[in-house]
N, C-alpha and C positions, 0 to 999 in steps of 0.2 A: 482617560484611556491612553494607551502607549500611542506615541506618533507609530503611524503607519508607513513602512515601505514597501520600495519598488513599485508606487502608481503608476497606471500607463496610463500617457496624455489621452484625452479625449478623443482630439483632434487625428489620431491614425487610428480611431475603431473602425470608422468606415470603409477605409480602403481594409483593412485589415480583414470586414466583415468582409466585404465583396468577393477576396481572391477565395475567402471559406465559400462565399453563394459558389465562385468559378469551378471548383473542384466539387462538389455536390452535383453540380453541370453536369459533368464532364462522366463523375459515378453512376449518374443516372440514366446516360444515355450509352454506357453498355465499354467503359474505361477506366483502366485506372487515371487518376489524377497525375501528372509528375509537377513536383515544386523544387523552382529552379534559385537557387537565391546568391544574389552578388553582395558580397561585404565591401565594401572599397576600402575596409580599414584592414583588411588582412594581407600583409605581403604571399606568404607562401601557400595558403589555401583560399583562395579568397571566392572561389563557386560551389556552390555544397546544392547537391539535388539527393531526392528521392522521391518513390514512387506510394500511394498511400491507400487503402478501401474506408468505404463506408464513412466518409469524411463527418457526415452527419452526425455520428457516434463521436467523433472528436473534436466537434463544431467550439466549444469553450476554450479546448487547450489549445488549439492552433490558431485560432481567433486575437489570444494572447501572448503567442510566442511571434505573432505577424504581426502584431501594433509594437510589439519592444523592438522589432528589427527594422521597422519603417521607420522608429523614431531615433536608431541611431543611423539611416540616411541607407541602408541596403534595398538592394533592388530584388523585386520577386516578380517573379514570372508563373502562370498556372498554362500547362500546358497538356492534351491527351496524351497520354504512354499507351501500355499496350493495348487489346481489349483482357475486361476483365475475366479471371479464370472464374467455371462454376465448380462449386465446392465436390463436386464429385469426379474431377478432372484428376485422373491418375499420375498428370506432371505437378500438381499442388503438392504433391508430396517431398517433391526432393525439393522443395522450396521452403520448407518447415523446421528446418535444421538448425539450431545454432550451432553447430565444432564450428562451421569455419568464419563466422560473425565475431566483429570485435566490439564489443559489448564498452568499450571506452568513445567510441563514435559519438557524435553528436546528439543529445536523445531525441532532435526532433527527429531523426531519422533512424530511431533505432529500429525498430519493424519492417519488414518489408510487408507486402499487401499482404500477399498468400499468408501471412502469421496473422496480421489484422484480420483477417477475413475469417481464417478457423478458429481465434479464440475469442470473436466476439461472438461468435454463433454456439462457441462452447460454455462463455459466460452466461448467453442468456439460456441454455439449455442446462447448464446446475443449479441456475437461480430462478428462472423462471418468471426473469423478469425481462425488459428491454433494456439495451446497453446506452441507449439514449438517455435512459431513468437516473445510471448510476452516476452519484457525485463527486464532487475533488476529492472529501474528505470521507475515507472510508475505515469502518470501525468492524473487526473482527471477534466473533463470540464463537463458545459452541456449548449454548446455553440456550433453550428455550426462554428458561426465567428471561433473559438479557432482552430477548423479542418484542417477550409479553411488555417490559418495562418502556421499552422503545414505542410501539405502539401505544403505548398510554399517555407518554408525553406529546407525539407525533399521531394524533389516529387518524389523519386525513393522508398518511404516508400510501406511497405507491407501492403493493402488497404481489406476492406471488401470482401467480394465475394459476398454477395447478400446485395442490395440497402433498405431493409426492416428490417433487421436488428435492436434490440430494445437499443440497445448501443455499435455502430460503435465504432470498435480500430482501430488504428492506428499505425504502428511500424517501425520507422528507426533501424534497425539493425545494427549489429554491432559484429565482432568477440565474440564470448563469452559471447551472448547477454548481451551486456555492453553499448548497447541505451539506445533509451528509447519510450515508449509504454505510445500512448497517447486515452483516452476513454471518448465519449461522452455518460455520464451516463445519460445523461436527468433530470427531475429535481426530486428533493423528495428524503427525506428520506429513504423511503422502496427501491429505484435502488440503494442510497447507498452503503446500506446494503448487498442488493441482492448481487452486483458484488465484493464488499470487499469478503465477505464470499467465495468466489469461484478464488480468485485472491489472498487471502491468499499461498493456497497453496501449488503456485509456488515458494514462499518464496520469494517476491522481496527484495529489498536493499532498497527501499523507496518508499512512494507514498506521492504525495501531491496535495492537490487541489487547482485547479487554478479557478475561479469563478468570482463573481461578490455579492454584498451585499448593504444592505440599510444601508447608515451611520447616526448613531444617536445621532452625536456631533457636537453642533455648528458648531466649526470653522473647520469640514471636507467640503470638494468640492468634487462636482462631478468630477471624475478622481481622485481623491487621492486614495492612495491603504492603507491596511489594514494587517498588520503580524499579526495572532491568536497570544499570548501566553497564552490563555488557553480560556474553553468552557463552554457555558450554556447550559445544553444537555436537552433540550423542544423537541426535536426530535421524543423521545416518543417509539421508534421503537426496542431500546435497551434493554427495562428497565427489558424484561425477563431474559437475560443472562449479564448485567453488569449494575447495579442500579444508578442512576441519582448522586446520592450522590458520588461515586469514582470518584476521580479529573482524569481529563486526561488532559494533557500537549502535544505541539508538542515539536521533539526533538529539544534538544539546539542547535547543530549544523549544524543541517540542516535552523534553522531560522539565526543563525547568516551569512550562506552564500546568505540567502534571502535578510538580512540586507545590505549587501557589494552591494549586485545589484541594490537596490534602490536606498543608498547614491551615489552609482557609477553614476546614472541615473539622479540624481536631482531631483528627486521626492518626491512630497510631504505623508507621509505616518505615520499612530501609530501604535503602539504595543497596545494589549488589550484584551480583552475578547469579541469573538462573542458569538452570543444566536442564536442557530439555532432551528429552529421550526420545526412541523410537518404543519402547517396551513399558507399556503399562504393567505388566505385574516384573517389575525388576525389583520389587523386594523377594523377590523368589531367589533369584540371582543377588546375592548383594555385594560379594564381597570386592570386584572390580568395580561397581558402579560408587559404592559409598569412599573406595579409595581416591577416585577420582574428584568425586564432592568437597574431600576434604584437602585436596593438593590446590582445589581449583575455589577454594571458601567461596563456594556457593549457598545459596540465602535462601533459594526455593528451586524445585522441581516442577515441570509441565510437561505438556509435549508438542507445542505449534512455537511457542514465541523466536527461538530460535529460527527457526524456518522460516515463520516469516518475515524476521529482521535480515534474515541473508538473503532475502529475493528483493528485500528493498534497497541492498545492497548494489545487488545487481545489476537492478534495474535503475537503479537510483531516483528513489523515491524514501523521501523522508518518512523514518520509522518510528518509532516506540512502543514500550509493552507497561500499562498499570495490570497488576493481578491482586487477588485478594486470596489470601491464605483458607481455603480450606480442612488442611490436615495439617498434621504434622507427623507423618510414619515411623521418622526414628524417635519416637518420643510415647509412644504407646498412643496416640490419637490417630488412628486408621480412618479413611472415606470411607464411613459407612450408611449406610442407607437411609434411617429415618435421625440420627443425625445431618446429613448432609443436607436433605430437605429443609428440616428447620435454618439451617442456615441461610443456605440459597433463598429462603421471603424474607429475610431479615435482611439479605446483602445489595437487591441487586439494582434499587433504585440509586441508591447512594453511587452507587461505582459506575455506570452507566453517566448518572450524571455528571458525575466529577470528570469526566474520560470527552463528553459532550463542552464542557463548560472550559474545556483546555479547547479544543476544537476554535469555538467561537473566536476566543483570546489570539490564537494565532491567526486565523481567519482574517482576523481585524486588525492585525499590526501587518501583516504581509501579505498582503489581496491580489500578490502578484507571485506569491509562491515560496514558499523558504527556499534561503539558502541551502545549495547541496553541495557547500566545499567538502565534505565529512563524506561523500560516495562518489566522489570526482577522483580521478588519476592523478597525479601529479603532470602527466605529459598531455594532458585533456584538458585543453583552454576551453571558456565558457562559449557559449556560440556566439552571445552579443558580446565576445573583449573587445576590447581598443585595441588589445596588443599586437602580434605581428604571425598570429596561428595561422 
């Protein structure tokens, strides 16, 4: 197995756990939490606070981001801030905003509560599940098949509670929610978005989409699969808070262990650029969209991956997209119906699992989280540097 990094000493889980029990305290008797934290190794910012809800829901990631800062010698304090707002408090609103949020801040303090507070209430209200349930490592379908296959390998996983549900999760647990959390986003850009934005949050370790795409090169087949290395963003959905023109990339090494499970698998597959769209039938329209495909040699069409490599962007949370070639439209091979069926039992254990089996692999070499130089600023020093931020 690869040596593993970024462990955190043993020896600062405890204080680490306690300041978590102190803010769960603090949530529970009717306040937000504020965490106050002195770096002694920072000349010019050296106290960085903010205020947090439902600390419970983020008991893992702040559990671990307070053992890495006790172990390079910072001082943390839990102290009550306000009392807490109730979700139907008509000043929750103007506290919801990002325009005037600088989204290069620190990400343990990128939320403020009022944000925590209404999109965990809105995560568990499209999923239908508890925000407590969901894992680091979370894998995006909008596939039924993709469920039914997850629950087969998982059937003791923690399931919906109501069958109506606008995008059913899914979650094998795991000590230290160290699963992984699997969501039928349904199709489109805008659920994209929707459930990125509210699954930021919890800060997972990774999300990647697992899907299916129209292949738009010859010598692809139907069942070939597809690694993003980067995106056509036509998605459209984005463009008020991150503009079409900033490149967005999946991480490097979350695709190289996607790569290892393909060649491992014998599968035939490319690397490339998809173009995800907002418009499922833009073969009606073609003649701007196919101009674009081919200035931008793109390799397959969708319509989520884009979207949700730019909210991992964002938020900075390491991304990635495996898809599996469904059609191919400029080629006379159309998504058609009992076609596509056949496919989808033929496809969906295999890629599911391959998509699962990178999961673990990073899991196990970086139990502390990948590196996110690749969604950092240049001007955004890490929160644990040496240096003089």
């Amino acid at each position: 197995m690869a040596e593993a990094h970024n462990l955190i000493p043993d020896s600062n889980l405890a204080a680490a756990k306690s300041h978590v029990e102190a803010m769960c305290r603090i949530f529970d008797e009717g306040h937000y939490p504020m965490v106050e934290i002195t770096r002694p190794w920072s000349q010019f910012n050296p106290v960085l606070k903010g205020e947090f809800s439902r600390p419970a829901a983020l008991r893992t990631y702040l559990t671990r981001e307070f053992a890495g800062l006790i172990a390079m010698q910072a001082d943390i304090k839990i102290n009550p801030s306000r009392r807490r707002r109730d979700l139907y408090d008509p000043e929750l609103f103007t506290n919801l905003s990002e325009d005037e949020w600088d989204l290069r801040k620190k990400k343990l303090f990128l939320f403020n509560p009022e944000r925590i507070d209404i999109s965990l209430n809105r995560l568990e209200h499209y999923t239908s599940t508890k925000a407590e349930d969901f894992q680091k490592h979370i894998l995006f379908t909008n596939y039924r098949m993709h469920v039914e296959a997850f629950i087969g390998l998982f059937p003791d996983c923690a399931k919906p509670a109501n069958a109506g549900a606008q995008m059913h999760a899914y979650h094998h647990v795991e000590p230290g929610n160290n699963g992984i959390t699997l969501i039928n986003i349904g199709v489109g850009p805008a659920n994209a978005k929707t459930i990125t934005d509210h699954v930021a949050v919890l800060r997972p370790d990774l999300m990647i989409m697992v899907g299916h795409c129209g292949g738009l090169r010859n010598h692809q087949e139907i069942g070939d699969y597809v690694l993003a290395s980067a995106y056509l963003r036509a998605d459209r959905v984005m463009e008020e808070v991150l503009p079409a023109h900033i490149p967005v990339i999946p991480n490097f090494i979350l695709n190289l262990s996607l790569r290892r499970e393909l060649e491992a698998a014998g599968i035939a597959y490319r690397t490339g650029t998809v173009y995800t769209t907002d418009n499922r039938n833009w073969e009606f329209n073609q003649r701007a969209t196919i101009e674009t495909m081919k200035m931008s040699r793109s390799i397959a069409v969708d319509m989520e991956s884009a979207t949700i490599a730019a909210n991992g962007y964002r938020y900075r949370i390491p991304h990635a997209t495996l898809l599996c070639v469904s059609d191919k439209p400029l080629h006379g091979r159309p998504k058609l119906s009992n076609e596509a069926q056949a496919f989808y039992k033929n496809s969906k254990e295999k890629h599911l699992e391959m998509a699962i089996n990178a999961v673990h692999s990073v899991r196990d070499q970086y139990p502390a989280g990948l590196p996110n130089d690749d969604v950092r600023s240049f001007d955004e020093p890490l929160l644990g540097s040496a240096g003089k931020d």
